[in-house]
N, C-alpha and C positions, 0 to 999 in steps of 0.2 A: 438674400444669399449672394446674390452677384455683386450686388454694392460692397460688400466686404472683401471679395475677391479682387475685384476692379478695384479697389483702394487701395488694397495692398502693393500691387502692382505700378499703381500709379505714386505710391508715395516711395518706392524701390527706387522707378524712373527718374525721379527730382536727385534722390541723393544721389545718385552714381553722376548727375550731371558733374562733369569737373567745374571747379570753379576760375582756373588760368587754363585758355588753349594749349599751353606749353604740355602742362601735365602730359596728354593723350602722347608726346612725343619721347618722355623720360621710358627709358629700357625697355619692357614690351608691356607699357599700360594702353596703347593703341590696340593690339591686339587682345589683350585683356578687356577690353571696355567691350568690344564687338562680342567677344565668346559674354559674356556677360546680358547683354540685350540680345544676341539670339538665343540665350536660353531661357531667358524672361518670356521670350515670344511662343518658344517653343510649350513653356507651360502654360500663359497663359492661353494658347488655342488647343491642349489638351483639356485644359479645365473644361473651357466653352463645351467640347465637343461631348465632355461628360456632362453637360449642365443640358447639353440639347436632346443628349439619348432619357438621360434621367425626366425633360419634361413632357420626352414621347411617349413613355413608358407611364408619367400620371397622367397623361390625356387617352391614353387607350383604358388607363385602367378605370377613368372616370365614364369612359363610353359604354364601358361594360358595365359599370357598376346603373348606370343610366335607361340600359337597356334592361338589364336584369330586373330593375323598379318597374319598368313595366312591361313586361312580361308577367312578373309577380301580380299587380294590376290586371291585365288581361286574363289573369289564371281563376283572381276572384271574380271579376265577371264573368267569363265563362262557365264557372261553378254555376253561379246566379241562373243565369237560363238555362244550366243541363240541368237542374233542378226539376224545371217545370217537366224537360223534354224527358228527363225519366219518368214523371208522372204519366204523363201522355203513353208512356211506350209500354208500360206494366199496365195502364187501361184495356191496351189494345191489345196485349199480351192474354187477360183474361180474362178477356170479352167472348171468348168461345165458349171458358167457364158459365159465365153468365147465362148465355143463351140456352145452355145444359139445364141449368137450374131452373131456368123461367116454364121450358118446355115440361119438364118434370111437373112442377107447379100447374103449370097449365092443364095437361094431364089428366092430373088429380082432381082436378076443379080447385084445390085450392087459393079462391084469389083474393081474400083477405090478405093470406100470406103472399099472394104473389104481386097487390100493389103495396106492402111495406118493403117487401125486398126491391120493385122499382123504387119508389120513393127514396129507400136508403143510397141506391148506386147510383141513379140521377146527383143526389146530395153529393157526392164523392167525387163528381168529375171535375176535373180543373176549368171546366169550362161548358158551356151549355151546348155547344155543336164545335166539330172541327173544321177550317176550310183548308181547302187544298189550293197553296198558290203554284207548287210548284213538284216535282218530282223527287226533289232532296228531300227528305227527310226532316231532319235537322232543320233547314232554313224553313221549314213549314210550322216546325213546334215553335223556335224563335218569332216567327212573324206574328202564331196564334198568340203570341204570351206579349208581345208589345204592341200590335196594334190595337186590342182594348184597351190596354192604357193608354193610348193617344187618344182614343176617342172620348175616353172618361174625362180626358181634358180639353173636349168640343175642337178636335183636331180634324180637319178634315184632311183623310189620307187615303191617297191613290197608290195601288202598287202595280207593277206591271213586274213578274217575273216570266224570263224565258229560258232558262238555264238545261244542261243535260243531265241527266242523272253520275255521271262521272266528272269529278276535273282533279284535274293534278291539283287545286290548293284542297287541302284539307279541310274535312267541316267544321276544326276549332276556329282555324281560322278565318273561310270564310264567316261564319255566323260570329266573329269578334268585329270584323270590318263592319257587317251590317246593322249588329248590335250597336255599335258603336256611331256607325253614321244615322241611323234611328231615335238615337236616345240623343244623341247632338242634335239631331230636326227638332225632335218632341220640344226640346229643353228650352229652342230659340223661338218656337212657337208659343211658349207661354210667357214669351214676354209681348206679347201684344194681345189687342181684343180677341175675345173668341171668335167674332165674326169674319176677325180678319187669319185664322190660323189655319195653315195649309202647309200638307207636304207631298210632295210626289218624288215617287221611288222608282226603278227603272234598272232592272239587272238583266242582260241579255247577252249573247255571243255573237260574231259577227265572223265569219266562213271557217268556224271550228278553230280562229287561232288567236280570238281576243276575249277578255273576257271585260264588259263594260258595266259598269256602278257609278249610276250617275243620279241624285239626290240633290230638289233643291224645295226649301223652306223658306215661310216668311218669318223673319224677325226685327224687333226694333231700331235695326241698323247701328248699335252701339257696339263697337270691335275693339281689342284691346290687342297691339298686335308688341310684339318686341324681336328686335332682329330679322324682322318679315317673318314672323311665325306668330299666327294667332294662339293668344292667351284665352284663359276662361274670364268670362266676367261673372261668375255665380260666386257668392260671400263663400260659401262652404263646398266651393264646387273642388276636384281634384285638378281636374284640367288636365288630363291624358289620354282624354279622347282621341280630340283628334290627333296626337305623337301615336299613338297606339294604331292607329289606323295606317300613316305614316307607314311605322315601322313592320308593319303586319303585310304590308303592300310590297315594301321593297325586298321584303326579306323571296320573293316570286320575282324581284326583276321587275316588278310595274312601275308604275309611276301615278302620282295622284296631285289633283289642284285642289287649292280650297280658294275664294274667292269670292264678292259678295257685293250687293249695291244697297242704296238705300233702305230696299225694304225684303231685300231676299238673300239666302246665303249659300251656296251652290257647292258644292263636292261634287270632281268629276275624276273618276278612278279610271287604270287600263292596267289589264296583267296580260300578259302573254300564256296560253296555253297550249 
C-alpha cells in the first residue's frame, strides 16, 4: 500500500522537475513550482499519518484478537478442571445424605444392603481419598486432579502450599496459572527417564503483600524459543501455556520469568497483593 503511494509521489516529483533553470523564472512559475511541492508534502505526510493511525488500530486489533484466543483457551481449561472440582463439591455436598442412609441401614441390621450401597459410592468417587494442601478450595480439587496424573507418569512431585484463604486474584485465575504451570512441568518431565522426572512446586506469601509461584522441573533441555519467547516443542502441542500464564499474571500487575538450563526449566512468578 505504501509503495503505491510513495510512487505516486515520487513519479509527481520527477515531472514537475523543470527541465531549463530559466523556466522557475518565467511570470510566477517560481512561486508556482513551491505551492506545488508544499502541497505534495503536505499530502503526502497526511497520507503517512493515516497509514500510521490505520496500522495502530490493526495492531491493537490483532492484540485483542490474540488475547481473546487465549482467554477462549484458558476458558476451555478451566472448564477441564471445574469439572472434576464440581464433582468433588456435589460428593461433599451429599456426603451428609449418605451418612443418613448408612446409619438407617445400619439400624436396621441391614448390611447386605448396607455394603452394596458402600461399594456403589466408594465406585463413584472421583478419587479414592482427598488431600488437603491448602485452604482454597479450588486449588485443592486442581491439585487432587493433577497430581495423580503426574504420578501415573512416575513424576515425582513436591508441593509445598502456604496460601490465605482470600486473595484479590480470583480462583479462575489462580487455578489457570497453576494448571498451567503443572501441566508445562508434567509435560517437560516426560520427556526424560522416569527416574530422572521431578517437579517441585512452591506457592506462598511473603508479609501479606506478595504473592509467590515458583516451579521448577526437570526436562530434556530442548527449547524452542522465537523472539525471546518460548515456543512448545510438542508435534500437537497448542503452546499457550505458558502466554496464558504470561497474560493471566499481568493482567494483577505481576510479573513472571520463565528460564531454564541444561536439565531443568524454572517459572518464577510475583503478583502483588
Amino acid at each position: 500500500m505504501t509503495v503505491l503511494i510513495s510512487g505516486t509521489f515520487l513519479g509527481v516529483n520527477i515531472l514537475v522537475i523543470p527541465q531549463r533553470h530559466e523556466t522557475l523564472y518565467l511570470n510566477r512559475m517560481f512561486f508556482i513550482f513551491w505551492c506545488v511541492l508544499g502541497i505534495l508534502l503536505s499530502l503526502m505526510l497526511m497520507i503517512y499519518v493515516l497509514f500510521y493511525f490505520v496500522a495502530v488500530a490493526l495492531l491493537d486489533s490483532a492484540k485483542v484478537s490474540e488475547r481473546n484466543h487465549f482467554l477462549e483457551m484458558q476458558e476451555a481449561q478451566y472448564l477441564k478442571q471445574t469439572k472434576y472440582m464440581e464433582e468433588t463439591a456435589r460428593v461433599r455436598h451429599d456426603f451428609r445424605h449418605t451418612l443418613h442412609t448408612l446409619k438407617m441401614l445400619a439400624d436396621e441390621k441391614e448390611y447386605d444392603s448396607l455394603n452394596q450401597y458402600l461399594k456403589k459410592y466408594i465406585n463413584a468417587l472421583p478419587v479414592s481419598h482427598v488431600i488437603t494442601y491448602c485452604q482454597n478450595n479450588s486449588v485443592n480439587a486442581l491439585l487432587n486432579y493433577l497430581i495423580p496424573i503426574a504420578r501415573e507418569s512416575a513424576v515425582d512431585i513436591r508441593i509445598y502450599i502456604n496460601i490465605p484463604e482470600h486473595l484479590p486474584v480470583t480462583d479462575i485465575d489462580l487455578c489457570s496459572i497453576l494448571g498451567n504451570v503443572l501441566e508445562n512441568a508434567i509435560d517437560g518431565c516426560k520427556t526424560v527417564s522416569s527416574e530422572k522426572r521431578s517437579v517441585q512446586l512452591s506457592v506462598t506469601t511473603r508479609h501479606d503483600s506478595y504473592l509467590y509461584i515458583v516451579s521448577t522441573n526437570t526436562f530434556d533441555g530442548i527449547v524452542k524459543k522465537e523472539k525471546n519467547q518460548y515456543q512448545t516443542t510438542r508435534k500437537n502441542g497448542h503452546g499457550i501455556g505458558l502466554s496464558s500464564i504470561q497474560l493471566t499474571v499481568e493482567k494483577y500487575n505481576g510479573t513472571v520469568q520463565f528460564s531454564n538450563d541444561d536439565s531443568r526449566f524454572y517459572v518464577d512468578i510475583m503478583i502483588p497483593i
